[in-house]
Backbone bond lengths (Angstrom), bond angles and torsions (degrees), N, CA, C in turn:
res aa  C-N    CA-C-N  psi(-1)  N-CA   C-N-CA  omega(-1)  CA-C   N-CA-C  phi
1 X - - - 1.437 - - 1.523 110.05 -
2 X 1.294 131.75 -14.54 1.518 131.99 -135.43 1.593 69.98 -128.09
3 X 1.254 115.06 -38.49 1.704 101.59 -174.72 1.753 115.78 -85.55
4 X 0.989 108.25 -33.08 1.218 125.50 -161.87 1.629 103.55 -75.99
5 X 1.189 111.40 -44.62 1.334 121.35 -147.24 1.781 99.17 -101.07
6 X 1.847 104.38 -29.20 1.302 95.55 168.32 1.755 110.98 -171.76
7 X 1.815 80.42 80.03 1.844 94.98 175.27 0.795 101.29 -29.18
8 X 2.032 116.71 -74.60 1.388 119.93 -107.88 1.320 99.94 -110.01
9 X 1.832 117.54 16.49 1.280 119.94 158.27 1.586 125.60 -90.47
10 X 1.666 105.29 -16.29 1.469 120.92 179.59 1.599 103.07 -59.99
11 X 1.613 102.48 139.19 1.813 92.57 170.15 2.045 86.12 -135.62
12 X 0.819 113.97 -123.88 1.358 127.54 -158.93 1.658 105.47 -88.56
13 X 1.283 140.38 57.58 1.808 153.41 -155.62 1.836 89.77 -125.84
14 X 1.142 74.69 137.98 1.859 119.70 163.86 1.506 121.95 -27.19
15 X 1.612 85.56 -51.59 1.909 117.15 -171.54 2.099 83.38 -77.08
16 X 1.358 121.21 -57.11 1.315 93.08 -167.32 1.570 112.98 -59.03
17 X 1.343 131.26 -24.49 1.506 128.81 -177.84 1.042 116.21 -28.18
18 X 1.954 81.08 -67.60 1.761 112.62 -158.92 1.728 102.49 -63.87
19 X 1.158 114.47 -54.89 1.813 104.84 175.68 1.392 114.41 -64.52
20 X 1.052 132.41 -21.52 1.623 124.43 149.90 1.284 130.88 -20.27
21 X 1.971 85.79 -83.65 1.261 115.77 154.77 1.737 130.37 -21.15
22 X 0.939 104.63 -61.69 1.871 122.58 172.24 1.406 96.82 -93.57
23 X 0.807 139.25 30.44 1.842 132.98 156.34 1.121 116.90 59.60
24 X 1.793 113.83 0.11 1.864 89.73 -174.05 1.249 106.00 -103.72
25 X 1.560 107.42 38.33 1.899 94.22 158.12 1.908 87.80 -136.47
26 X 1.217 101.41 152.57 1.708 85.09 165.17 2.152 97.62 -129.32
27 X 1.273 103.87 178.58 1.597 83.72 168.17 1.824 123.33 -114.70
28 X 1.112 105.54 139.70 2.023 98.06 168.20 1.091 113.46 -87.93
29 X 1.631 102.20 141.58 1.225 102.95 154.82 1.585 126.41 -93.67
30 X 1.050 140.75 123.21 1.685 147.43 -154.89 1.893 85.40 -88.06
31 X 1.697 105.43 175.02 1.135 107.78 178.98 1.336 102.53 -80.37
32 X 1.713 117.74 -25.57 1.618 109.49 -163.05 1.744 95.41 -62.12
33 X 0.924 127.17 -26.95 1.454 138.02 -149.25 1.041 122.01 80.33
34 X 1.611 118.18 26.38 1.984 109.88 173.17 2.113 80.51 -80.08
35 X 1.907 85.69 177.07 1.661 75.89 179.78 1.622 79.70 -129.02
36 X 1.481 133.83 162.92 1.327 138.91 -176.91 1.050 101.68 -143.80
37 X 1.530 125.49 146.01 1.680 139.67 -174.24 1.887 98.42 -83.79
38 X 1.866 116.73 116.28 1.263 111.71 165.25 1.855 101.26 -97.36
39 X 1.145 108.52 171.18 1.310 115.89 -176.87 1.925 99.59 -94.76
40 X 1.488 104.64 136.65 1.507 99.64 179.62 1.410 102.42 -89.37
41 X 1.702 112.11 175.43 1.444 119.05 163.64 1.513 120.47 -43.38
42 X 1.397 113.38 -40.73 1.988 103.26 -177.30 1.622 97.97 -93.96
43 X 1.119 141.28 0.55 1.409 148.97 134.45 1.638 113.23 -45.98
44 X 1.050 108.82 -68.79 1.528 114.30 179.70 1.668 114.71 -69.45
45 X 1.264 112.82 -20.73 1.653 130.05 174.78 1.334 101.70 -69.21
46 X 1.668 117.93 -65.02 1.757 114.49 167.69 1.183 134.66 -44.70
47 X 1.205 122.35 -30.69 1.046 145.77 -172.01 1.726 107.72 -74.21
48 X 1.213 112.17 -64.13 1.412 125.34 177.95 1.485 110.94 -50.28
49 X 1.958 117.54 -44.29 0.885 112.80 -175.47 1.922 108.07 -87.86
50 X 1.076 126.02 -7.61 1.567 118.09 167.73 1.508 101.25 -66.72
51 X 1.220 136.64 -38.44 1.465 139.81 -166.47 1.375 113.85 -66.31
52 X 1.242 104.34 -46.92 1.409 110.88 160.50 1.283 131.97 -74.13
53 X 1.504 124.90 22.84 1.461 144.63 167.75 1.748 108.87 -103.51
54 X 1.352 97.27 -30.10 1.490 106.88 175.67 1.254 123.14 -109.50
């Protein structure tokens, strides 16, 4: 949600570590060379299954 909803406001936060950390964000690099957080497969796997809690 934090990625999805607002990359290109993320800069250097805690929350990006920790999803690092656990793999479900990884980062791109774009051609301009900014780099932006995509969501990985067990990122997008969690995700699907929190939705289905609500």
């Amino acid at each position: 949600m934090l990625v999805k909803d607002a990359a290109d406001q993320i800069g250097d936060r805690h929350e990006l570590d920790t999803l690092l950390e656990r793999q479900l964000i990884a980062m791109e690099q774009l051609v301009s060379g900014a780099r932006l957080p995509r969501i990985t497969e067990d990122g997008d796997l969690l995700l699907r299954a929190v939705r289905r809690l609500h």
